[in-house]
PyMOL CGO cylinders between C-alpha atoms (Angstrom):
from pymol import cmd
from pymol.cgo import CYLINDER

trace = [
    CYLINDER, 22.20, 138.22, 7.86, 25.31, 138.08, 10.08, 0.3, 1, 1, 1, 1, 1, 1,
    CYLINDER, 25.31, 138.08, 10.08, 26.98, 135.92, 12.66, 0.3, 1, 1, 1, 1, 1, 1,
    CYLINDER, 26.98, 135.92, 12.66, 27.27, 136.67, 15.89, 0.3, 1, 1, 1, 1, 1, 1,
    CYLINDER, 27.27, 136.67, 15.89, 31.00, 136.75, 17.01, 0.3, 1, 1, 1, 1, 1, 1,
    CYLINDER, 31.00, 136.75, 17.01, 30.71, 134.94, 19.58, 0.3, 1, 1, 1, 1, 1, 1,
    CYLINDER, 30.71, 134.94, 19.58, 29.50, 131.77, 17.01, 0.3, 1, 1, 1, 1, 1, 1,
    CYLINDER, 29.50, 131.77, 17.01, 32.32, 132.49, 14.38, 0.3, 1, 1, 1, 1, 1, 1,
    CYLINDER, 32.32, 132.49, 14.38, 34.31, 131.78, 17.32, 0.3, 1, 1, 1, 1, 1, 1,
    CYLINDER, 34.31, 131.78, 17.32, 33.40, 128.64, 17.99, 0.3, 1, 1, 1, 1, 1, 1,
    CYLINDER, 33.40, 128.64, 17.99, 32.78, 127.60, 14.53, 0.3, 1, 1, 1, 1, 1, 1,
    CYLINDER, 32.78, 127.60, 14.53, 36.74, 128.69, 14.30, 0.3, 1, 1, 1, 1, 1, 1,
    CYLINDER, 36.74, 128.69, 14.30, 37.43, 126.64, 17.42, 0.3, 1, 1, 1, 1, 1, 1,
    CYLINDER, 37.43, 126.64, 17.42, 35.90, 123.61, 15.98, 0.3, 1, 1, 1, 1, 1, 1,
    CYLINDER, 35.90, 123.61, 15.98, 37.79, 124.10, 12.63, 0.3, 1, 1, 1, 1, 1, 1,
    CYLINDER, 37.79, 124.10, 12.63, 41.04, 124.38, 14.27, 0.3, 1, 1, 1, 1, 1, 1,
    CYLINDER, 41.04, 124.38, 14.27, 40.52, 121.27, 16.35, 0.3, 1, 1, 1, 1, 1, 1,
    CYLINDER, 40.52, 121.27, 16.35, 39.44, 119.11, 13.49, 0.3, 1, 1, 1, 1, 1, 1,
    CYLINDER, 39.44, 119.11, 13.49, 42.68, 120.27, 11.47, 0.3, 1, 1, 1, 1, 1, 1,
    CYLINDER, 42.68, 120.27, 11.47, 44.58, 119.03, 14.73, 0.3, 1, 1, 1, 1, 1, 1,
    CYLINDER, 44.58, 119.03, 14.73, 43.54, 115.70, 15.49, 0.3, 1, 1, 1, 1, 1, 1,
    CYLINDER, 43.54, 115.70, 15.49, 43.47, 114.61, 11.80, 0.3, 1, 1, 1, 1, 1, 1,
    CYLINDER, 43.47, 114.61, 11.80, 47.45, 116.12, 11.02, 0.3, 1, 1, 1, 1, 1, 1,
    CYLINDER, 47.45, 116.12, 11.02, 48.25, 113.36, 14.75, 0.3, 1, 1, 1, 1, 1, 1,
    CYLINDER, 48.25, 113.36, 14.75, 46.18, 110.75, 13.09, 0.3, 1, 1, 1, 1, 1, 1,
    CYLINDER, 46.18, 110.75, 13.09, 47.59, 110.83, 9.83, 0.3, 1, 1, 1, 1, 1, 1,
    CYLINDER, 47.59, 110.83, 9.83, 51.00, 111.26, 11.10, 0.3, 1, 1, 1, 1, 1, 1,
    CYLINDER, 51.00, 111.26, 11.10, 51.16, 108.57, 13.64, 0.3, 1, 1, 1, 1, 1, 1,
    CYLINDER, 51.16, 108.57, 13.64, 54.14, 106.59, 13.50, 0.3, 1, 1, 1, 1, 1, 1,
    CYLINDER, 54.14, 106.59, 13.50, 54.83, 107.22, 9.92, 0.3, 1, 1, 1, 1, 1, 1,
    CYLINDER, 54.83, 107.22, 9.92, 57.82, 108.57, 10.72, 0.3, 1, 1, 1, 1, 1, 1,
    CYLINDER, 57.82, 108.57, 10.72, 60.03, 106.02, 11.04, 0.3, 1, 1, 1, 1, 1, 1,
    CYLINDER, 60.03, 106.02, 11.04, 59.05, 103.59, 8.34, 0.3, 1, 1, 1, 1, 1, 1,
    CYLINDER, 59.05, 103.59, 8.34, 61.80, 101.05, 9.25, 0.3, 1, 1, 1, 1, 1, 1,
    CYLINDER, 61.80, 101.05, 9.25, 64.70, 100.69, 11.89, 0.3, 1, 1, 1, 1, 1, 1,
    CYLINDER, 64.70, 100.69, 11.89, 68.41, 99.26, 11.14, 0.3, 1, 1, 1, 1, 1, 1,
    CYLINDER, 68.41, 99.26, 11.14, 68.82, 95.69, 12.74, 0.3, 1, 1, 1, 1, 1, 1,
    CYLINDER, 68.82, 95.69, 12.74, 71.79, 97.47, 14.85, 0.3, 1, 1, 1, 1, 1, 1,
    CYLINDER, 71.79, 97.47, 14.85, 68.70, 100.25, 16.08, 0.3, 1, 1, 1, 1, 1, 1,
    CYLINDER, 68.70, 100.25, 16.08, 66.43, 97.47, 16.96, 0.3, 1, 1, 1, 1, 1, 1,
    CYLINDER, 66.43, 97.47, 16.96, 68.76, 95.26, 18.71, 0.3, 1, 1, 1, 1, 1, 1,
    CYLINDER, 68.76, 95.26, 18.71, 69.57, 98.50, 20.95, 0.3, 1, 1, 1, 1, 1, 1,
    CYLINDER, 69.57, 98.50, 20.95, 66.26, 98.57, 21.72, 0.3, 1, 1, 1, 1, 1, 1,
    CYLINDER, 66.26, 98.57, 21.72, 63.94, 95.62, 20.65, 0.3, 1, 1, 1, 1, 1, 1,
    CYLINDER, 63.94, 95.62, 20.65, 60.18, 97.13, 20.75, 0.3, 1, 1, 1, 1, 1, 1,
    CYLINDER, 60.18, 97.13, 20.75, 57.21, 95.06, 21.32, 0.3, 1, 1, 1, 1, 1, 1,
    CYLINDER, 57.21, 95.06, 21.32, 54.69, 95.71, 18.83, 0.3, 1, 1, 1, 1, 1, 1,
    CYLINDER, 54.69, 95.71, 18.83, 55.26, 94.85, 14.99, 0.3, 1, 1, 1, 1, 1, 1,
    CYLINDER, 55.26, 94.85, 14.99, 57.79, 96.64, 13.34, 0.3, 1, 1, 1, 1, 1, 1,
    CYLINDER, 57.79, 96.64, 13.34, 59.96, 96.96, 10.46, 0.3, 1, 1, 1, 1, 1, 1,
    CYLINDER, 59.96, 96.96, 10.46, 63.85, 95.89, 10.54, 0.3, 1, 1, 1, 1, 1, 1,
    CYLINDER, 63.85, 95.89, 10.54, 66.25, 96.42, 7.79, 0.3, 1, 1, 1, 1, 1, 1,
    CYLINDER, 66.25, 96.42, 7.79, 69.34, 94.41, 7.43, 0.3, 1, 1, 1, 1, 1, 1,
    CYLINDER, 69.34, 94.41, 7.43, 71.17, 91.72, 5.13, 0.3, 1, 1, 1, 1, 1, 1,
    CYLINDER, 71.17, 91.72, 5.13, 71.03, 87.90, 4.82, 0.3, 1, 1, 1, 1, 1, 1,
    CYLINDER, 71.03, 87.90, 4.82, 74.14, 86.50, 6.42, 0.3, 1, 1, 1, 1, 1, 1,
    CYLINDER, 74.14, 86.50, 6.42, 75.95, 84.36, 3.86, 0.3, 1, 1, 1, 1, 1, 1,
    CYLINDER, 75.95, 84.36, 3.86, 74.98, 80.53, 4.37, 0.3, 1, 1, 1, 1, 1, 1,
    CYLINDER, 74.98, 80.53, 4.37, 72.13, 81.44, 6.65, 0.3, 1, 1, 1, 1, 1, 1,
    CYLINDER, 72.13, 81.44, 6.65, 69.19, 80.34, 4.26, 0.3, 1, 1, 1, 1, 1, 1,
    CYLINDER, 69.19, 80.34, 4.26, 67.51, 77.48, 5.35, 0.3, 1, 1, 1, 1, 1, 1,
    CYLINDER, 67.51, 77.48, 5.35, 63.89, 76.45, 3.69, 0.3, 1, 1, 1, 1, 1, 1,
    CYLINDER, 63.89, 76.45, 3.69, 62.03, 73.89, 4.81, 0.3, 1, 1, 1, 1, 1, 1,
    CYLINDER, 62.03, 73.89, 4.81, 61.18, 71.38, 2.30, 0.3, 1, 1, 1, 1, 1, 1,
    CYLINDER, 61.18, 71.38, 2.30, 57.80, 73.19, 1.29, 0.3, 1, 1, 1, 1, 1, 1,
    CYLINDER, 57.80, 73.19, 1.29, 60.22, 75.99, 0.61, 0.3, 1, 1, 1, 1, 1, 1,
    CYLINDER, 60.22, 75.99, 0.61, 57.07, 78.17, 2.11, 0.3, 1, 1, 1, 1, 1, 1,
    CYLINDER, 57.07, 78.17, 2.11, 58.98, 78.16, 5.59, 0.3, 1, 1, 1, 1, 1, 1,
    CYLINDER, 58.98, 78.16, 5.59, 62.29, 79.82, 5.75, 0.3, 1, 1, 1, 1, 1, 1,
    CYLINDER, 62.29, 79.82, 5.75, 64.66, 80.59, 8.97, 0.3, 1, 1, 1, 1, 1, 1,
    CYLINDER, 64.66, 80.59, 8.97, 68.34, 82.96, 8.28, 0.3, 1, 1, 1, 1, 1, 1,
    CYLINDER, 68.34, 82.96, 8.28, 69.66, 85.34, 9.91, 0.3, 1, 1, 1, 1, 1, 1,
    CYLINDER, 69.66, 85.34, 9.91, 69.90, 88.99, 9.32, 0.3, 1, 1, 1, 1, 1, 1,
    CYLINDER, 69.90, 88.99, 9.32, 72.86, 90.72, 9.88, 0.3, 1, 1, 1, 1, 1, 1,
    CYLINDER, 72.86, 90.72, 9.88, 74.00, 94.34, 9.62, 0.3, 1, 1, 1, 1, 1, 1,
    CYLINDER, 74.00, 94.34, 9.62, 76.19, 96.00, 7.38, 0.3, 1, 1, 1, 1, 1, 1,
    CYLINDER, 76.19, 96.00, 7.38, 79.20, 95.53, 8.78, 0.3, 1, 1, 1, 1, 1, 1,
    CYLINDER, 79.20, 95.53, 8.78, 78.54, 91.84, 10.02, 0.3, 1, 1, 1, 1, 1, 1,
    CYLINDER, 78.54, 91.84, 10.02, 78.92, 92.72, 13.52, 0.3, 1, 1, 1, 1, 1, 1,
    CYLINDER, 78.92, 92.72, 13.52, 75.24, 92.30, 15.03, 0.3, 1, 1, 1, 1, 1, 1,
    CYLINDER, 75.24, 92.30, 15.03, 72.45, 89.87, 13.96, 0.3, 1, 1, 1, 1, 1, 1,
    CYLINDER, 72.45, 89.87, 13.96, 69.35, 88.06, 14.66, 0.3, 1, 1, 1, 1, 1, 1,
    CYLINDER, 69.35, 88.06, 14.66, 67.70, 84.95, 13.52, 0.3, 1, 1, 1, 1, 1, 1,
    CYLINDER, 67.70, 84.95, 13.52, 64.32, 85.69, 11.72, 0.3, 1, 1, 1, 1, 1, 1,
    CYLINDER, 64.32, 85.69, 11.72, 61.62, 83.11, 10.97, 0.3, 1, 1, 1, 1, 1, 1,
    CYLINDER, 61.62, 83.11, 10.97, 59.21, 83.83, 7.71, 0.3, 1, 1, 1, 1, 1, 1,
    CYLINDER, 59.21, 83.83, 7.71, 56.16, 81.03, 7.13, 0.3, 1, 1, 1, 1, 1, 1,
    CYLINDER, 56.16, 81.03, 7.13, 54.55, 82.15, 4.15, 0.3, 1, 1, 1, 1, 1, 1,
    CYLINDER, 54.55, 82.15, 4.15, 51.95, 79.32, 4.52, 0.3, 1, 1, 1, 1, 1, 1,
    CYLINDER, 51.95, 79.32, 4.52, 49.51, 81.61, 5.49, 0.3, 1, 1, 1, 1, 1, 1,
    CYLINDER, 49.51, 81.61, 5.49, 48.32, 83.25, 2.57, 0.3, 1, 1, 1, 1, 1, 1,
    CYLINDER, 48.32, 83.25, 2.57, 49.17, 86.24, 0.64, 0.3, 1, 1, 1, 1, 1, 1,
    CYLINDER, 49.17, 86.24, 0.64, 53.48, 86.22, 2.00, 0.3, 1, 1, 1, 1, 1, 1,
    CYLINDER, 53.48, 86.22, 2.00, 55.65, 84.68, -0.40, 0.3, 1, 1, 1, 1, 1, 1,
    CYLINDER, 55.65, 84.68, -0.40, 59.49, 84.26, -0.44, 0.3, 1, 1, 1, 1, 1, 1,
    CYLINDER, 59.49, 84.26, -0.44, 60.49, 86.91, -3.13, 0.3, 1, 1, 1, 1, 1, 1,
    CYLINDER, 60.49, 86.91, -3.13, 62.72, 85.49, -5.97, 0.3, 1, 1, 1, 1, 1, 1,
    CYLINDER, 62.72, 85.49, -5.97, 65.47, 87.92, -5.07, 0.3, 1, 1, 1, 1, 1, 1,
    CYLINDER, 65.47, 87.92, -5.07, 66.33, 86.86, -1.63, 0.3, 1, 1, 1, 1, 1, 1,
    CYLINDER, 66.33, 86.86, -1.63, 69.28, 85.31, -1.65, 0.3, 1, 1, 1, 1, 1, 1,
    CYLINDER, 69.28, 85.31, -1.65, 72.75, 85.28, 0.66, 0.3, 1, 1, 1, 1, 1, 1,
    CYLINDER, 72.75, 85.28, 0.66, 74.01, 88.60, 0.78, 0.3, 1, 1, 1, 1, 1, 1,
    CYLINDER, 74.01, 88.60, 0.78, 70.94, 90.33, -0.40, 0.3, 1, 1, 1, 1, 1, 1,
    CYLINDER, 70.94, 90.33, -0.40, 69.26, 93.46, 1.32, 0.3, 1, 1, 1, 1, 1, 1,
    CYLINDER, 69.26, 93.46, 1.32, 66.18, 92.67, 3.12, 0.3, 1, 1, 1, 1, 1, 1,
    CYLINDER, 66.18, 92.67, 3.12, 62.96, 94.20, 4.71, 0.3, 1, 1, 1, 1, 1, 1,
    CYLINDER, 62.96, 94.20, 4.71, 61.07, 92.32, 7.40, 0.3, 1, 1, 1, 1, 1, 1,
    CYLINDER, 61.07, 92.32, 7.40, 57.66, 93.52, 9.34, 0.3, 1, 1, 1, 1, 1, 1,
    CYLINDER, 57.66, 93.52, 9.34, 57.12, 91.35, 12.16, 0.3, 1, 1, 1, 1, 1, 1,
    CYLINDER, 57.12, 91.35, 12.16, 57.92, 91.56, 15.96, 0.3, 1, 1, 1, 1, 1, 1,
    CYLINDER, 57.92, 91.56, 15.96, 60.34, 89.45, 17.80, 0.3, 1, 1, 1, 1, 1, 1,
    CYLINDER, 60.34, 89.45, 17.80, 59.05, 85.70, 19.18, 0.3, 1, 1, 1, 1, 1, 1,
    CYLINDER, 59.05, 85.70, 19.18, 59.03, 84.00, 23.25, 0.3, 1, 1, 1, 1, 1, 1,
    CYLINDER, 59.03, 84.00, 23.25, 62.55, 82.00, 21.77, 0.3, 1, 1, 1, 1, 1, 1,
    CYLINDER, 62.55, 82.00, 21.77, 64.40, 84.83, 20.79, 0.3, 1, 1, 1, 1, 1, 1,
    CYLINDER, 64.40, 84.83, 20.79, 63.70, 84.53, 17.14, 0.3, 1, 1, 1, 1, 1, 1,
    CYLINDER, 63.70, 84.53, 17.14, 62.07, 87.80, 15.29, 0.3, 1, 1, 1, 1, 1, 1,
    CYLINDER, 62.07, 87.80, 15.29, 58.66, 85.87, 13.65, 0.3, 1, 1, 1, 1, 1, 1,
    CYLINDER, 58.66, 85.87, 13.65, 58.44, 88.02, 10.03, 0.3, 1, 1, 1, 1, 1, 1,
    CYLINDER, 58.44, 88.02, 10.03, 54.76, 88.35, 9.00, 0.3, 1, 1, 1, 1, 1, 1,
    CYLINDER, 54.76, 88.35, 9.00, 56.06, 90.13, 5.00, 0.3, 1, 1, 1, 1, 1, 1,
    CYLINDER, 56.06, 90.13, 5.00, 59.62, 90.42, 3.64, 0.3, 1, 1, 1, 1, 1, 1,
    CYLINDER, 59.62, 90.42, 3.64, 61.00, 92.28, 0.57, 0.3, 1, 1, 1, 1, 1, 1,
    CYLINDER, 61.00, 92.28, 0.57, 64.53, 91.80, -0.33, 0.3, 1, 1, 1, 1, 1, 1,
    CYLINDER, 64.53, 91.80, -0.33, 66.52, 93.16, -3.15, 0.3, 1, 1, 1, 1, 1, 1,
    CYLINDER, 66.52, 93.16, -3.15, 69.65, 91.81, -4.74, 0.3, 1, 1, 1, 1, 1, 1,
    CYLINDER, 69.65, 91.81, -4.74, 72.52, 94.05, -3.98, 0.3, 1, 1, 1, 1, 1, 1,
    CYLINDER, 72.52, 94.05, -3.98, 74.35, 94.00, -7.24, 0.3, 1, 1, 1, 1, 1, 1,
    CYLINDER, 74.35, 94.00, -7.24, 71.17, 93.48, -9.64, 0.3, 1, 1, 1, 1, 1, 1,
    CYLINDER, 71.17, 93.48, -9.64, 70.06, 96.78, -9.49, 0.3, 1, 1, 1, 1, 1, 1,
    CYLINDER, 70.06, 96.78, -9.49, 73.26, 99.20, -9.53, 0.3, 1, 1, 1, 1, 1, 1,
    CYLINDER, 73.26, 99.20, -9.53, 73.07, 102.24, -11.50, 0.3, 1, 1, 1, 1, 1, 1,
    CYLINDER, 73.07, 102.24, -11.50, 74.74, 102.09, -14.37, 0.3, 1, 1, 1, 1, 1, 1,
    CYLINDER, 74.74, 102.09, -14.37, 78.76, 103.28, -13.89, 0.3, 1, 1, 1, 1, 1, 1,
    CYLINDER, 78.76, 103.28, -13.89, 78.54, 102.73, -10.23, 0.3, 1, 1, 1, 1, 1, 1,
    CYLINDER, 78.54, 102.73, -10.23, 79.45, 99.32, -10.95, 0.3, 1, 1, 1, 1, 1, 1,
    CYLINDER, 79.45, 99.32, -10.95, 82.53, 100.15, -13.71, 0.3, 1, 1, 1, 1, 1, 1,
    CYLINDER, 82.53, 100.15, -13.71, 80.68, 98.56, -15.98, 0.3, 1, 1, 1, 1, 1, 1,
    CYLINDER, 80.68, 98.56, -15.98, 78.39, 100.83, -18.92, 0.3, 1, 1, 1, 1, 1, 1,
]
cmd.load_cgo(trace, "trace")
């Protein structure tokens, strides 16, 4: 028994396709799986996103539940920043141990009406914690 051409064809046809669209689905916005705070700021974007930057020294400041904290995040060099608000009161968030002045942080969120960026997760890492050994001078 054999296929016609014509049907091998379209059986190719619809192969092909299928391949396509799931490679655009899967690839979405993958891409770019966070932006520098000086990136965003260039060009704030409206949907949720993730910004990377550092807490500005003396920034921190919890409410007294210590599940609400405001700081601001500031790039590398200390030239641009933004005030970020993170409420972990609604669930599964938390305040990771390691967030601290100075440390390196992650936020997903998208910016608020007063000009605050409203952080729905945050992951921070201490900077000097987690050196490689000899970077630091130390063994």
């Amino acid at each position: 028994m054999s296929l016609s051409p014509k049907l091998m064809v379209l059986a190719g046809v619809v192969v092909a396709s299928m391949v396509f669209l799931m490679a655009r689905t899967m690839s979405g916005n993958s891409g770019v799986y966070y932006l520098d705070i000086d990136e965003y700021l260039a060009k704030p974007i409206d949907h949720p996103v993730r910004v990377a930057g550092f807490v500005a020294d003396g920034s921190i400041r919890k409410d007294p539940s210590g599940l609400v904290v405001r700081f601001t995040l500031r790039d590398a060099r200390g030239e641009k920043s933004m005030p970020v608000l993170f409420d972990a009161r609604g669930g599964g968030a938390r305040i990771p141990d390691t967030f601290t002045d100075g440390s390196q942080v992650l936020v997903s969120g998208r910016m608020g009406g007063g000009g605050e960026f409203e952080a729905k997760e945050m992951l921070a890492k201490c900077p000097s914690k987690y050196e490689a050994r000899g970077q630091s001078g130390r063994s």
